[in-house]
C-alpha positions in Angstrom: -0.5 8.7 -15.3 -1.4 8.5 -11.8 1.4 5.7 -11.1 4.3 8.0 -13.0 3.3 11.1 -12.2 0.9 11.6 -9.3 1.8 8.7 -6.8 5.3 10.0 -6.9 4.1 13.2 -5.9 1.6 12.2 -3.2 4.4 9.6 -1.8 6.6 12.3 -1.2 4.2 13.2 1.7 3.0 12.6 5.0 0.5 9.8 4.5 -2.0 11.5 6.1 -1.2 15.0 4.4 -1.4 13.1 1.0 -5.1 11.5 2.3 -6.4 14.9 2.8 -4.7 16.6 -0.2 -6.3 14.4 -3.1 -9.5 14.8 -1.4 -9.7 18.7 -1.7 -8.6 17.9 -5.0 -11.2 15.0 -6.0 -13.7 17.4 -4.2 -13.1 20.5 -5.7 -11.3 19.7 -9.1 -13.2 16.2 -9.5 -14.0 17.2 -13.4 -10.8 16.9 -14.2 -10.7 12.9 -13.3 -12.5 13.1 -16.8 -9.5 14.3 -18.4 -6.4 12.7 -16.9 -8.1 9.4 -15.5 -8.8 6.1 -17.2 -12.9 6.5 -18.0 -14.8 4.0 -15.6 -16.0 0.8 -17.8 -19.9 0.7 -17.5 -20.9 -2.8 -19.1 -24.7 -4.3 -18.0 -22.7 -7.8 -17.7 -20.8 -6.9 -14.5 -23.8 -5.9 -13.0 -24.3 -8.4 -9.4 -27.3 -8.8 -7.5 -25.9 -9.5 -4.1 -28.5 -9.2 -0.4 -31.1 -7.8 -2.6 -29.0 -5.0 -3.7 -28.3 -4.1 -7.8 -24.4 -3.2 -8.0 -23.5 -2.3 -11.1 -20.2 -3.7 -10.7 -19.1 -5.8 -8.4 -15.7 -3.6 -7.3 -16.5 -1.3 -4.5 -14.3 1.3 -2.1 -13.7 -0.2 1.7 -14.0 1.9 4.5 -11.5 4.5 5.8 -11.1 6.5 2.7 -14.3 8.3 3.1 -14.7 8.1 6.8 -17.1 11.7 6.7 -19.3 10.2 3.4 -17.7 13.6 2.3 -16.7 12.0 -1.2 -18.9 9.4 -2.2 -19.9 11.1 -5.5 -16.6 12.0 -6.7 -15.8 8.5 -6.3 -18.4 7.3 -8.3 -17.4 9.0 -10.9 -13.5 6.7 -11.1 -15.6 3.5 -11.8 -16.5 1.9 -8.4 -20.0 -0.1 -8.0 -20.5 0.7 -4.7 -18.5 2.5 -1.6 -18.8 2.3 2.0 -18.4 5.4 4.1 -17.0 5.3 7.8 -16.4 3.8 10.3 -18.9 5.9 11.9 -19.0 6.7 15.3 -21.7 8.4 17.3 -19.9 11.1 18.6 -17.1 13.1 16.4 -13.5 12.3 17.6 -9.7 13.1 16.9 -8.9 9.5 17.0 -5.4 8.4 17.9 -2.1 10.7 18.6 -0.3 11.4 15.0 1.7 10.2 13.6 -0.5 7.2 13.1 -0.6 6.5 9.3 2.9 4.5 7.6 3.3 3.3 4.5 5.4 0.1 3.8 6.8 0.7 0.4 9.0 -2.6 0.1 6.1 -4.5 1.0 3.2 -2.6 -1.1 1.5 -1.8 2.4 0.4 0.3 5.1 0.3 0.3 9.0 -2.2 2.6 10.1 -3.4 3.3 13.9 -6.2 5.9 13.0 -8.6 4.8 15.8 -11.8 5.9 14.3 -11.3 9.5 13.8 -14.4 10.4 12.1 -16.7 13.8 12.5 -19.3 11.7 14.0 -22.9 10.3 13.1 -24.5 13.4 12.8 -21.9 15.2 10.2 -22.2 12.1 7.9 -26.5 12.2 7.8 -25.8 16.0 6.7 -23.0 14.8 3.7 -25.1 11.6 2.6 -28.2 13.9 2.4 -26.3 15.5 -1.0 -26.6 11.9 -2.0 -27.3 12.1 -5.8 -28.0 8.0 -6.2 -24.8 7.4 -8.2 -23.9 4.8 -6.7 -24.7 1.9 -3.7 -23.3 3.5 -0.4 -22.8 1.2 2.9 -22.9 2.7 6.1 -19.4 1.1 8.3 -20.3 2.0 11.8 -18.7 1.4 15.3 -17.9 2.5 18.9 -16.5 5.9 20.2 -13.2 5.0 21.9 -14.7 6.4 25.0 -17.7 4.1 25.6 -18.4 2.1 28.5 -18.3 -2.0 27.8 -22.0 -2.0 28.7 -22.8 0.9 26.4 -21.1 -0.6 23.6 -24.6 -1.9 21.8 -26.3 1.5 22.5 -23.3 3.2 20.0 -24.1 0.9 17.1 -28.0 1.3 17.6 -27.6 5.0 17.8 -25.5 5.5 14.0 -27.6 2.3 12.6 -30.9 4.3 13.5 -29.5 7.8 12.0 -27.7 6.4 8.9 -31.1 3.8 8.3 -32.9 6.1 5.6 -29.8 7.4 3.8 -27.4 4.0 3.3 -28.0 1.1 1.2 -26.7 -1.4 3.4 -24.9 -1.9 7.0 -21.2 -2.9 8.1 -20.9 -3.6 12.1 -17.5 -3.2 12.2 -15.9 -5.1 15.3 -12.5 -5.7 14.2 -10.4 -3.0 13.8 -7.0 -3.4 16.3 -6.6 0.5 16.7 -9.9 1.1 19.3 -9.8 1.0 23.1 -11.2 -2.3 24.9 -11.8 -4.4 22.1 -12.0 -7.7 23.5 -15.6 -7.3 24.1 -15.9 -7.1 20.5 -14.0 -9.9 19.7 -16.3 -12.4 22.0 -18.9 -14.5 20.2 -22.0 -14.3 23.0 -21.4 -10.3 22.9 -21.5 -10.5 19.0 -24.5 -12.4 19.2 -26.3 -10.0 21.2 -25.3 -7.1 19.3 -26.3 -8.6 15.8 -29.8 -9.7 17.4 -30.3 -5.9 18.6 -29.7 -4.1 15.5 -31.7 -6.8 13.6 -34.3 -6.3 15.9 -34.9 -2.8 14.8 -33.8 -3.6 11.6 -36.8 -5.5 11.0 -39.3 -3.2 12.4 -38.3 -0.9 9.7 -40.3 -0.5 6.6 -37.4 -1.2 4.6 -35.1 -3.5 5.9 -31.5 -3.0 5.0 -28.7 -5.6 4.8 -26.9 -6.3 7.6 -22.9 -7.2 7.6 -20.2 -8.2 10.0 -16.5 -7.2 9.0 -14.1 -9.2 10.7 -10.3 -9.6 11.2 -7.7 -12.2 9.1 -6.2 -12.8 12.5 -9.3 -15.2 13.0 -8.1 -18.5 13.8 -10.3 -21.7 12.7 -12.2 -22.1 15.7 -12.8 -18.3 15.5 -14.2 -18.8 12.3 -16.4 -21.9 12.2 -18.0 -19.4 15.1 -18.8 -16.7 12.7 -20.2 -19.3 10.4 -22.6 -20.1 13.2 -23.2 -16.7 14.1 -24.7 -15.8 10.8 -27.0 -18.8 10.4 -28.2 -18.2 14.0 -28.9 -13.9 13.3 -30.0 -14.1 10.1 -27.5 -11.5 9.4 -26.8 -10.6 5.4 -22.8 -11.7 5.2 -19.9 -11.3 5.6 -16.8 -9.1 5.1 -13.1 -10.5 4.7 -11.1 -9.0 5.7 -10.1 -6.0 7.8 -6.3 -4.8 8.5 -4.0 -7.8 10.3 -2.1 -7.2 13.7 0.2 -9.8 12.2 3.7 -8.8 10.6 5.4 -12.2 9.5 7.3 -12.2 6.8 7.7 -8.7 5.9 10.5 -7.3 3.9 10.5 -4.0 5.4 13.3 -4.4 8.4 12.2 -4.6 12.3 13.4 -1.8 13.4 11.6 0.3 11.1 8.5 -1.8 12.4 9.5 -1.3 16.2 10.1 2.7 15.5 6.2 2.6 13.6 5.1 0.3 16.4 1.4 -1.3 17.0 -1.3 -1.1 13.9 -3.4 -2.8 11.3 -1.7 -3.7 8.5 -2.9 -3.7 4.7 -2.3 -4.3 1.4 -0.1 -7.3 -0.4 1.3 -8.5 3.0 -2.1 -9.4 3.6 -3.8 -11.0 0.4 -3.3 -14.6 0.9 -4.6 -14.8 4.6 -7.6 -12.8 3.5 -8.2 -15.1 0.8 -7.9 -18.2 3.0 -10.3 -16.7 5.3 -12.7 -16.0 2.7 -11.9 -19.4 1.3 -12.8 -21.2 4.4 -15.8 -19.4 5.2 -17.2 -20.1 1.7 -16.2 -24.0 1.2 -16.8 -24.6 5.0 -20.7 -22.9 4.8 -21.3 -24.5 1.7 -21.4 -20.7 0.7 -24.5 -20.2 2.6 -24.2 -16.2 2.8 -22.5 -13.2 0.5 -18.7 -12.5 1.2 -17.1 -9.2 0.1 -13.4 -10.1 -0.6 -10.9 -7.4 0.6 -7.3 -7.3 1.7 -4.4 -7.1 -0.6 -6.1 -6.5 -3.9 -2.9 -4.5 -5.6 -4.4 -6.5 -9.4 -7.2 -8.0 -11.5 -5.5 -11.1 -10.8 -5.7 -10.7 -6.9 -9.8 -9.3 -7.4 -9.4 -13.0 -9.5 -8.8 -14.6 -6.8 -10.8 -13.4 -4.5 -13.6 -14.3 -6.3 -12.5 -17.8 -6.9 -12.4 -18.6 -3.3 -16.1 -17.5 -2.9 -15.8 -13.7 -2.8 -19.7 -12.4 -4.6 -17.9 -8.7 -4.2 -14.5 -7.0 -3.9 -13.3 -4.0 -2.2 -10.1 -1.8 -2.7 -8.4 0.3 0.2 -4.2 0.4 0.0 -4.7 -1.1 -3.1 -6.2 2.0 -4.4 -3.3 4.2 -3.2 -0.8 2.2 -4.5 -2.2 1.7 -8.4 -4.6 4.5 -8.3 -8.3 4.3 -9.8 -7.1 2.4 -13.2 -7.2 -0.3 -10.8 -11.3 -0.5 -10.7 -11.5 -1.0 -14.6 -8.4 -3.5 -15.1 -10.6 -5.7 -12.5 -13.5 -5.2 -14.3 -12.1 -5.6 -18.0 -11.0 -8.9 -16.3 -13.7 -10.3 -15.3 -15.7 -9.0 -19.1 -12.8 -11.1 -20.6 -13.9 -14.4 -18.0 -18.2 -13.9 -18.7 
């Protein structure tokens, strides 16, 4: 139903519109996902065990769908193991201008510029205190746009020590394209020192929680044998691959469409293989010495498949999910049943 009858609907919209409309209507009609939505496959043999953590499948929500941790619950009810809310800044902001969402339908993607728009740190402690323990729920935090380079570390302490008691696990998000003076970000010293600050205070607490570094497909090898490095020198829990691409080879949709939309990260199918090569690499080349979530083009069980096979322990949905729509979560899942 939802790819005959509500994506045509929802595609007929603004991007951003169509975001914010099936969110009121998750939010407020949610019961009715019950009725006119696939029922999510519960099954003890998909359950994972991955940093410590129970998921009770291994096919979770990526962030920037529930940027406010306004939804989580709803979304527990379609069938996903495990979301992550965010990106997370410490102060509320618009983000970037609008229009600043696109949708490439001939290439089963999106291009999206959102810059961390989010209601800020202190909204999201007030949403995930309604937390009713559905479900695992990661904490994606960042930067406001606005910081100072030297300030940078003091934004990720600040949401990592408000969001400690109320998420199940952390996401230090330093590679999205669409924030202000991101080089820093990108630099393996500065990575270093951030990681060794928040698990600093990480391990004071009385419960440590999981640690993770989400990083870009745009990575070339030296970049990546660094991160490899990185998280046997922090101790940090793993790794996710990948976020959205600033690449835009081989596309079907025409350049000057791509030159009117202009710069972005890009997502969904035009994405999938690079992901999986990262992941791939990162697995094989560690001797898969930490956890890897897999995301980045997952549009079918077969791409989840995939994923996993190059050394993915967990999988996460984002333009994906728009395109196929929640029966997505259970074809992945009745896949891997029919594998075990």
């Amino acid at each position: 139903m939802y790819k005959s009858v509500i994506r045509p609907l929802l595609f007929k919209l603004d991007p951003e519109r169509a975001h914010h409309l099936i969110f009121s209507l998750l939010k407020h009609f949610g019961f009715l996902a019950k009725v006119f939505l696939p029922k999510p496959l519960e099954d003890q043999r998909l359950e994972r065990e991955v940093f410590g953590l129970r998921f009770k499948n291994p096919v979770g929500l990526a962030a920037g769908l529930d940027k406010n941790a306004v939804l989580y619950n709803e979304l527990a009810d379609l069938g996903f193991g495990f979301v992550e809310i965010g990106t997370v800044t410490p102060k509320g902001q618009a983000g970037n201008p609008k229009k600043r969402l696109f949708r490439l339908l001939d290439d089963e993607g999106i291009i999206n510029r959102m810059g961390f728009n989010n209601d800020g740190v202190e909204a999201a402690v007030l949403q995930l205190k309604k937390n009713k323990r559905k479900i695992i729920i990661g904490g994606n935090i960042g930067k406001n746009t606005a910081t100072a380079p030297e300030d940078y570390t003091q934004d990720y302490v600040l949401c990592f020590e408000a969001l400690h008691p109320l998420v199940d696990y952390f996401v230090l998000n330093v590679s999205c394209p669409n924030v202000s003076s991101h080089a820093k970000l990108e630099d393996a010293d500065y990575l270093k020192e951030l990681i060794d600050e928040v698990q600093k205070i990480n391990r004071k607490k009385e419960k440590p929680k999981p640690v993770l570094l989400k990083i870009a497909p745009d990575l070339n090898t030296r970049q990546l044998d660094d991160i490899i490095d990185l998280v046997k020198e922090t101790g940090i829990d793993g790794v996710i691959a990948t976020n959205t691409s600033v690449n835009r080879a081989g596309l079907k949709t025409s350049s000057e469409r791509l030159s009117a939309i202009g710069n972005g990260g890009l997502s969904g199918k035009p994405i999938r293989e690079r992901s999986t090569e990262v992941i791939r690499y990162l697995s094989e080349k560690s001797d898969r010495a930490f956890p890897i979530i897999g995301v980045g083009g997952i549009h079918s069980a077969a791409d989840a498949m995939e994923k996993f096979e190059a050394g993915a322990c967990l999988v996460q949905l984002y333009t994906g999910f728009i395109y196929e729509g929640p029966q997505l979560i259970r074809e992945i899942n009745e896949r891997l049943l029919e594998s075990t």
